[in-house]
Residue, then its C-alpha position, 0 to 999 in steps of 0.5 A: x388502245x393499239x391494235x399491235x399490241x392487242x394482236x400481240x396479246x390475242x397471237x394464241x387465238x390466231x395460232x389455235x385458228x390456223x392448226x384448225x384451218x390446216x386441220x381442216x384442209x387436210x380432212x378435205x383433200x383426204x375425202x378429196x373434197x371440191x377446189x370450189x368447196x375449199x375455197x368457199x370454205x377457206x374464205x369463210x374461215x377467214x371472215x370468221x378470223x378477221x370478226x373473231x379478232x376485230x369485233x371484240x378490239x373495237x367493242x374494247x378500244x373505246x372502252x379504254x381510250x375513254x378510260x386513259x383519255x379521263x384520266x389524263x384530263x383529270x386533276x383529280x384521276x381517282x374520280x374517272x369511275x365518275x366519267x365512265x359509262x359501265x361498259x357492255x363486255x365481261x373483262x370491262x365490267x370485272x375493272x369497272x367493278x374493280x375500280x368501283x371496290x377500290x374508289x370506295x375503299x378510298x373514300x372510306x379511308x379519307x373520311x376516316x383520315x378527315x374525321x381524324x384531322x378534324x379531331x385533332x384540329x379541335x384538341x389543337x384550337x381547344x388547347x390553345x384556348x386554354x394555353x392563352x389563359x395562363x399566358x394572359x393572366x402572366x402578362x397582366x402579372x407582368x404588367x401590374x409588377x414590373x419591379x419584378x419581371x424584367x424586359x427580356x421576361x415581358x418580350x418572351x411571354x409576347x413571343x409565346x403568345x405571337x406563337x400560339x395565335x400563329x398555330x391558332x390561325x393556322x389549324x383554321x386556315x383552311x376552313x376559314x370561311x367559317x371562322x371570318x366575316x367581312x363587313x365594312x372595317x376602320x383600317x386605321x382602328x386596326x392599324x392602331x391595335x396592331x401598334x398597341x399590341x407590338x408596342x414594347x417590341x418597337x420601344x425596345x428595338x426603337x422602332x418608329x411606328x409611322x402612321x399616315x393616310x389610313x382613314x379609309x374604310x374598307x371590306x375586310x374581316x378585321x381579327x383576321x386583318x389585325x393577324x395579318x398586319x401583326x405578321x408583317x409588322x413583327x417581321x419588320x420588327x424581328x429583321x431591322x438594321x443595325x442603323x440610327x433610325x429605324x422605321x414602320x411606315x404604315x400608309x394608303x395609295x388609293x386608286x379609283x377601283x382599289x385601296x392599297x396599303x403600304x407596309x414599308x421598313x428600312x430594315x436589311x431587306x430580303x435578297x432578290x433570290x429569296x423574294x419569290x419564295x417569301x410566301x411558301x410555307x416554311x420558307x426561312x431564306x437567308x435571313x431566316x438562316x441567318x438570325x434563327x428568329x424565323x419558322x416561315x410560316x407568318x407570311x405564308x399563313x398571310x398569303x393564305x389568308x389574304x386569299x381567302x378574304x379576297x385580298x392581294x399581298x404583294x412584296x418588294x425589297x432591295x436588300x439592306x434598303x428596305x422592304x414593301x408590302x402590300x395589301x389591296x383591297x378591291x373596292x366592291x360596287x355590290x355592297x356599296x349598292x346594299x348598303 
């Protein structure tokens, strides 16, 4: 709070305080009033002026320097109220009140904004559970009748079920924690399913599913790993080269704190451009634009996910090369100790 601009807002008080003085002045030399009385009483004046003016800027500077100071400190500003002290002047009480009015309005829209969104996140997970059934009973159906769907029928039905465990995954991404439960998991068991599950997109792409080094057991949540690694796997799928061999070679570089595993392709690869922004949602890139296969919300989903399990996902290119992944699972001395 700047003194300037407080005086600047008060000069109406300081006017009415000087036509009061001249006033006064000219009521003491009309009744030819003593030199000392007048400038006894001109000092008085003065005094009162000055703690008319200062007393009321101090009790007020440090309410609103600890205000503005809040809020700027704060990430989330609209929880200042929080911060403050009730101040002890009639205009700071009638904003603490304000803000008191207004941070509660808020809240109450919020809850009723979340109380929505959780609605409609349950008609989503709800929906998709019922969508799945059909979509499974069609590629039994599929299975058990080949002569009658082709190739093409079988990988779009896959497609549609990729899809939908996607926008499942996603509508619980971000209450995770209730959803996932990490124990101690066989990584090549679930590297395994992933290759079960893409199996016909890697026959028809001919896609070597190369597996090697992956006996180890790590701390994970093995649905949600088995979602992580099927995006991945289907991006290796989705973005190959037109090339003689064409390769997924899944493995493990063990360190003494740490298990990473390798996710590699001989694929085309992402442009250097593109690859510090492969995880952020939405993100399609050149090969996105290119091919129109991509929404650009697995790796992000991934990323998400990855984070909330404790994991690190990391990712190196060089374009029409190939293309890394990895995923590192820190090694947890507690739950060897536990266990």
């Amino acid at each position: 709070m700047k003194f300037g601009l407080y005086f600047k807002d008060n000069l109406y008080k300081f006017l009415i305080f000087i036509v009061c003085y001249i006033i006064n002045l000219l009521i003491f030399f009309a009744f030819k009033v003593e030199k000392s009385v007048i400038i006894s009483s001109s000092i008085l004046y003065i005094v009162c002026l000055l703690l008319i003016i200062l007393i009321p800027f101090f009790r007020k500077k440090k309410f609103y320097d600890n205000l503005l100071a809040n809020i700027l400190a704060l990430d989330k500003s609209y929880l200042v109220l929080e911060t403050l002290n009730k101040p002890e002047f009639y205009e700071g009480e009638l904003l603490y009140q304000a803000l008191y009015e207004i941070n509660k309005s808020m809240n109450e829209n919020v809850r009723l904004i979340e109380e929505h969104l959780q609605d409609f996140k349950e008609y989503i997970e709800c929906w998709i559970h019922e969508i799945k059934i059909p979509l499974s009973t069609l590629v039994l159906i599929s299975n058990n009748h080949k002569e009658q769907f082709d190739k093409k029928t079988k990988l779009q039905l896959k497609r549609l079920e990729d899809y939908v465990d996607q926008v499942l995954y996603y509508a619980r991404s971000e209450n995770a924690e209730k959803d996932y439960l990490i124990k101690e998991v066989d990584l090549s068991k679930v590297i395994k399913n992933v290759g079960l599950k893409n199996m016909d997109d890697l026959l028809e792409n001919k896609i070597d599913y190369i597996v090697e080094n992956v006996d180890y057991k790590i701390l994970t949540d093995s649905k949600w790993l088995e979602f992580i690694l099927g995006q991945i796997v289907n991006n290796s799928i989705k973005y190959k080269r037109n090339i003689d061999i064409s390769y997924i070679k899944i493995f493990v570089q063990e360190a003494q704190e740490k298990t990473t595993l390798v996710i590699e392709d001989n694929g085309i690869g992402i442009k250097e451009s593109d690859l510090k922004q492969v995880f952020d949602k939405s993100f399609t890139g050149e090969n996105g634009r290119n091919t129109n296969k991509s929404t650009g919300m697995g790796l992000f989903i991934a990323k998400s996910m990855c984070e909330k399990l404790g994991h690190k996902i990391d990712i190196e290119s060089i374009y029409n090369e190939y293309t890394k992944v990895y995923i590192t699972f820190v090694k947890n001395k507690y739950y060897d100790v536990l266990k």
